[in-house]
N, CA, C and O atoms as a DFTB+ gen file, in Angstrom:
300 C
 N C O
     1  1     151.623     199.160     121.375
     2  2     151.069     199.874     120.242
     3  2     152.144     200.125     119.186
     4  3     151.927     199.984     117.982
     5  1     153.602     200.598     119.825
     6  2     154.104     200.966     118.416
     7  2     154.756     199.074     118.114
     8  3     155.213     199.010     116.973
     9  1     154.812     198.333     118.517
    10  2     154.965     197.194     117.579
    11  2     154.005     196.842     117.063
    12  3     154.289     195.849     116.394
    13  1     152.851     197.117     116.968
    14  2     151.275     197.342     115.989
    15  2     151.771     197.865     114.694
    16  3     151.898     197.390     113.565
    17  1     152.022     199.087     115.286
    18  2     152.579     200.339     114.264
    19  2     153.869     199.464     113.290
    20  3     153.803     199.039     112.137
    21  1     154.728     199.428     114.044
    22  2     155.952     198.486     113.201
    23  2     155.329     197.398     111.952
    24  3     155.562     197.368     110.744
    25  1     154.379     196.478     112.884
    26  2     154.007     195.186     111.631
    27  2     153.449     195.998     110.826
    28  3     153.925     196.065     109.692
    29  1     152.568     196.640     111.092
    30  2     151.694     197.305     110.253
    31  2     152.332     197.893     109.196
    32  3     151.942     197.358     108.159
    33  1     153.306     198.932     108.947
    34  2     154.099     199.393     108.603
    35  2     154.973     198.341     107.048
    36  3     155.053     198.453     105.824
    37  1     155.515     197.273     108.258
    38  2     156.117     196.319     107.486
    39  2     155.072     195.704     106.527
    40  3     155.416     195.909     105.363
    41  1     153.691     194.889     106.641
    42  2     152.890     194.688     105.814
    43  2     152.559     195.756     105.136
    44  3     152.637     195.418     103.955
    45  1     152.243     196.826     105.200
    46  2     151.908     197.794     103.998
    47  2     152.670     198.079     102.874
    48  3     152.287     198.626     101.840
    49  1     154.076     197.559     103.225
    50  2     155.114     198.013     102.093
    51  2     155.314     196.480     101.120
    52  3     155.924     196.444     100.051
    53  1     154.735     195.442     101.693
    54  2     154.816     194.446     100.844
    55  2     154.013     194.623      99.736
    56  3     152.950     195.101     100.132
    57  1     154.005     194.441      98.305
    58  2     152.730     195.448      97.371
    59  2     151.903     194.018      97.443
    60  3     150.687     194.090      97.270
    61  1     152.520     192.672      97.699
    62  2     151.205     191.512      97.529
    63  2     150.522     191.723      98.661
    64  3     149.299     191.708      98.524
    65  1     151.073     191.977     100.083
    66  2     150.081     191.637     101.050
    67  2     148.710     193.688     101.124
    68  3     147.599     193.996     101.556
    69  1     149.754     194.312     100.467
    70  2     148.998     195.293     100.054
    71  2     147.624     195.316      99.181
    72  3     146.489     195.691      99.474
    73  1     148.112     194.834      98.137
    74  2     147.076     194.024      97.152
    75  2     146.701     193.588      97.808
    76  3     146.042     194.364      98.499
    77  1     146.658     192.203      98.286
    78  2     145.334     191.524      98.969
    79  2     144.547     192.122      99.337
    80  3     143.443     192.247      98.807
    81  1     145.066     192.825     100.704
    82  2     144.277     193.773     101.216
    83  2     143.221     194.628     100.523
    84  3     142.048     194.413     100.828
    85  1     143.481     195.506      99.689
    86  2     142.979     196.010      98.960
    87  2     141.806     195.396      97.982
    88  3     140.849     196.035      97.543
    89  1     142.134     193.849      97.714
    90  2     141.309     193.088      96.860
    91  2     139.684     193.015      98.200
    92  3     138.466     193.105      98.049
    93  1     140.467     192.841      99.223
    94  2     139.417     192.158     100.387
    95  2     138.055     193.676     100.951
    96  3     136.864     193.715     101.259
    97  1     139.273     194.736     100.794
    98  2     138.381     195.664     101.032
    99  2     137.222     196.213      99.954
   100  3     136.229     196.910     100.164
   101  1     137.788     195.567      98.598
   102  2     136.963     196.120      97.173
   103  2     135.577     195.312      97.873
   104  3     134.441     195.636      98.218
   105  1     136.442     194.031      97.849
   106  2     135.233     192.650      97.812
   107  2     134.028     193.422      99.442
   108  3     132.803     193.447      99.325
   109  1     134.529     193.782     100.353
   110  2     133.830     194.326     101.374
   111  2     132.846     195.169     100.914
   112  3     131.650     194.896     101.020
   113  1     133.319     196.296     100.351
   114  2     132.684     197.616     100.111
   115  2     131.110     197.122      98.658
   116  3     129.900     197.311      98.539
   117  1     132.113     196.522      97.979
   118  2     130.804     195.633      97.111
   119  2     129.575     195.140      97.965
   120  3     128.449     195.635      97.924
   121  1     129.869     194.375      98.530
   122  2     128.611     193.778      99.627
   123  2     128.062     194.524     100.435
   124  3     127.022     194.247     101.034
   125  1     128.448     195.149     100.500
   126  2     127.892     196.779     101.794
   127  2     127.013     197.376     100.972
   128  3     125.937     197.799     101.397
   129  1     127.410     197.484      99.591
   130  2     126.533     198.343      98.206
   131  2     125.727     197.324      98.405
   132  3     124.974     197.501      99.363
   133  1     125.595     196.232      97.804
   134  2     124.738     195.532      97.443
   135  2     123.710     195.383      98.485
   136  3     122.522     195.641      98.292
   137  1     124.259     194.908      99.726
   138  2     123.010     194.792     100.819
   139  2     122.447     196.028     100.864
   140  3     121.240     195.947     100.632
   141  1     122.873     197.304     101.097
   142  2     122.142     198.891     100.725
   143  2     121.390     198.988      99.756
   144  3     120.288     199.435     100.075
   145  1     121.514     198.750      98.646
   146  2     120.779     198.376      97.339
   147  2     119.740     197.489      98.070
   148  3     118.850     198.081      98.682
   149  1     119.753     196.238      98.075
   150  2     118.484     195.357      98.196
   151  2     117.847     195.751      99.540
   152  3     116.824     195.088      99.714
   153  1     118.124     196.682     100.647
   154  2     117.601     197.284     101.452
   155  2     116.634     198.302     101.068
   156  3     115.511     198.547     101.510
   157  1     117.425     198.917     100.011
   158  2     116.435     200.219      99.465
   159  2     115.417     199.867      99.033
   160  3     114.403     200.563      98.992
   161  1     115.540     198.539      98.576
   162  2     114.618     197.882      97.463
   163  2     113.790     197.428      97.936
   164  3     112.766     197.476      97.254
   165  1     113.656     196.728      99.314
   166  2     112.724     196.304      99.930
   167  2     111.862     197.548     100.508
   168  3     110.640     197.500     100.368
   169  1     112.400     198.558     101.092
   170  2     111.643     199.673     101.832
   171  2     110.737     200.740     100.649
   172  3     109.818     201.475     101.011
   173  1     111.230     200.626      99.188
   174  2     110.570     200.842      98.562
   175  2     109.492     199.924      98.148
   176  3     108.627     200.520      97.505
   177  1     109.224     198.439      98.338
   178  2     108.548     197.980      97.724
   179  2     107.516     197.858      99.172
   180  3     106.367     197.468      98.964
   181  1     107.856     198.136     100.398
   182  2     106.756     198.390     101.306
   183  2     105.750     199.535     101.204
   184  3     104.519     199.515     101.202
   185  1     106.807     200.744     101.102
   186  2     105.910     202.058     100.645
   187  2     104.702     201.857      99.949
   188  3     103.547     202.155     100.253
   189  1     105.433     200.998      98.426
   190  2     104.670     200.716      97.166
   191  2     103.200     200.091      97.809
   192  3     102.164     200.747      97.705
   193  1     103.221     199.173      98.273
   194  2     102.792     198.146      99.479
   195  2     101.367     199.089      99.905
   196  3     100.231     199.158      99.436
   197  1     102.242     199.904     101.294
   198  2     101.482     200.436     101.849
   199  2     100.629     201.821     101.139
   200  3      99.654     202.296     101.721
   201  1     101.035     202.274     100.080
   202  2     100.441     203.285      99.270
   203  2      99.224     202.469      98.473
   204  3      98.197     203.041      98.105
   205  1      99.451     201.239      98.287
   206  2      98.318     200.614      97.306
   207  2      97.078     200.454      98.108
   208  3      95.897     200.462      97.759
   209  1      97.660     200.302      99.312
   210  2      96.359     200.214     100.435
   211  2      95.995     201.291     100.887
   212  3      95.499     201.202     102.010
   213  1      96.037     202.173     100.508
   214  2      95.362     203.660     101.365
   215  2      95.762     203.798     102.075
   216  3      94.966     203.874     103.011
   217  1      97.792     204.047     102.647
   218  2      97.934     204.595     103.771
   219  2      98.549     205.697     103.234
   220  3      99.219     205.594     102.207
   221  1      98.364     207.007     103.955
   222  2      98.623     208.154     103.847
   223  2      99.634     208.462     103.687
   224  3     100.369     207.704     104.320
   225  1     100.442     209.555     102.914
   226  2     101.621     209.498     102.704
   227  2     102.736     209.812     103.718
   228  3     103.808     209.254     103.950
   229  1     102.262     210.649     104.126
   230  2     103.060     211.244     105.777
   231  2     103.264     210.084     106.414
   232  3     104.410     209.904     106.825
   233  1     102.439     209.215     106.618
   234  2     102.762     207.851     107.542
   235  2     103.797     206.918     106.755
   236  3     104.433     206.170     107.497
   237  1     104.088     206.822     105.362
   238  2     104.276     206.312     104.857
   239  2     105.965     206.756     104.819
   240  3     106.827     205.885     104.931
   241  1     106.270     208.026     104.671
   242  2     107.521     208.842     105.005
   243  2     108.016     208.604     106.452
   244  3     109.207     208.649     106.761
   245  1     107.176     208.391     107.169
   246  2     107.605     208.318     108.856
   247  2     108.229     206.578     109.045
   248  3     109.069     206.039     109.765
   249  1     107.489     206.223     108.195
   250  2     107.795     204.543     108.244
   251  2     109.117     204.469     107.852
   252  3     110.057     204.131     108.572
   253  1     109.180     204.908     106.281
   254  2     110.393     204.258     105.920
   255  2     111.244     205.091     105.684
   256  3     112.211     204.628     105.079
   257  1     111.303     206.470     105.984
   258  2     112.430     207.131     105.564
   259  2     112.589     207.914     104.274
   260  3     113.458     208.739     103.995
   261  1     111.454     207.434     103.464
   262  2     111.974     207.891     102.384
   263  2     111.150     209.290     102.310
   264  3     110.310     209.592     103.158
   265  1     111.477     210.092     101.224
   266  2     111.093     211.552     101.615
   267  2     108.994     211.106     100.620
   268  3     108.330     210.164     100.188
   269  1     108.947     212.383     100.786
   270  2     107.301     212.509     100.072
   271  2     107.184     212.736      98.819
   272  3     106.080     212.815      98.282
   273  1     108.294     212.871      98.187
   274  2     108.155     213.308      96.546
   275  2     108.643     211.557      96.074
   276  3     108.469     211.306      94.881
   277  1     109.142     210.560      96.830
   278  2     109.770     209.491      96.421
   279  2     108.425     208.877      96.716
   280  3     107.687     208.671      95.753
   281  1     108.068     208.600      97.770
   282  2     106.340     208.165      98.001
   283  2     105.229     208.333      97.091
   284  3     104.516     207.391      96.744
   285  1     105.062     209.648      96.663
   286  2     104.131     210.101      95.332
   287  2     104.569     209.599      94.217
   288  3     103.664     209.139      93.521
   289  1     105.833     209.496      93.694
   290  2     106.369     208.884      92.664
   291  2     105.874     207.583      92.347
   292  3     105.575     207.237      91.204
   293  1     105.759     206.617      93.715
   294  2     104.973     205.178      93.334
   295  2     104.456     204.912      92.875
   296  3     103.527     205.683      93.118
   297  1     104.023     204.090      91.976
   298  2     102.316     203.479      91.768
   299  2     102.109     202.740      92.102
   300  3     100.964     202.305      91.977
């Protein structure tokens, strides 16, 4: 473990392999948003979905999570 600690150490103080790093984690955290985003997007467009068909709203909150004032909001 502490020669973990050592490399580790030693790469963090390099500022390019720092940077990289840092570039790779931006690029990570972007795609994590984005798939969350088009997740939201789909579970809202089921709600939407299932509200156009007469399902009740409570069922509709139990399904997807989303609260009852976000459900009523639909059209």
């Amino acid at each position: 473990m502490r020669k973990v600690v050592g490399v580790f150490e030693e790469l963090s103080d390099d500022e390019r392999t720092r940077d990289l790093y840092e570039r790779r984690e931006k690029a990570r955290r972007d795609i994590v948003s984005m798939m969350d985003g088009a997740k939201r997007g789909a579970i809202i467009e089921v709600a939407g979905n299932a509200k156009c068909m007469g399902m009740d709203v409570d069922t509709i909150t139990k399904l997807t999570g989303l609260t009852r004032q976000e459900v009523e909001s639909l059209s």
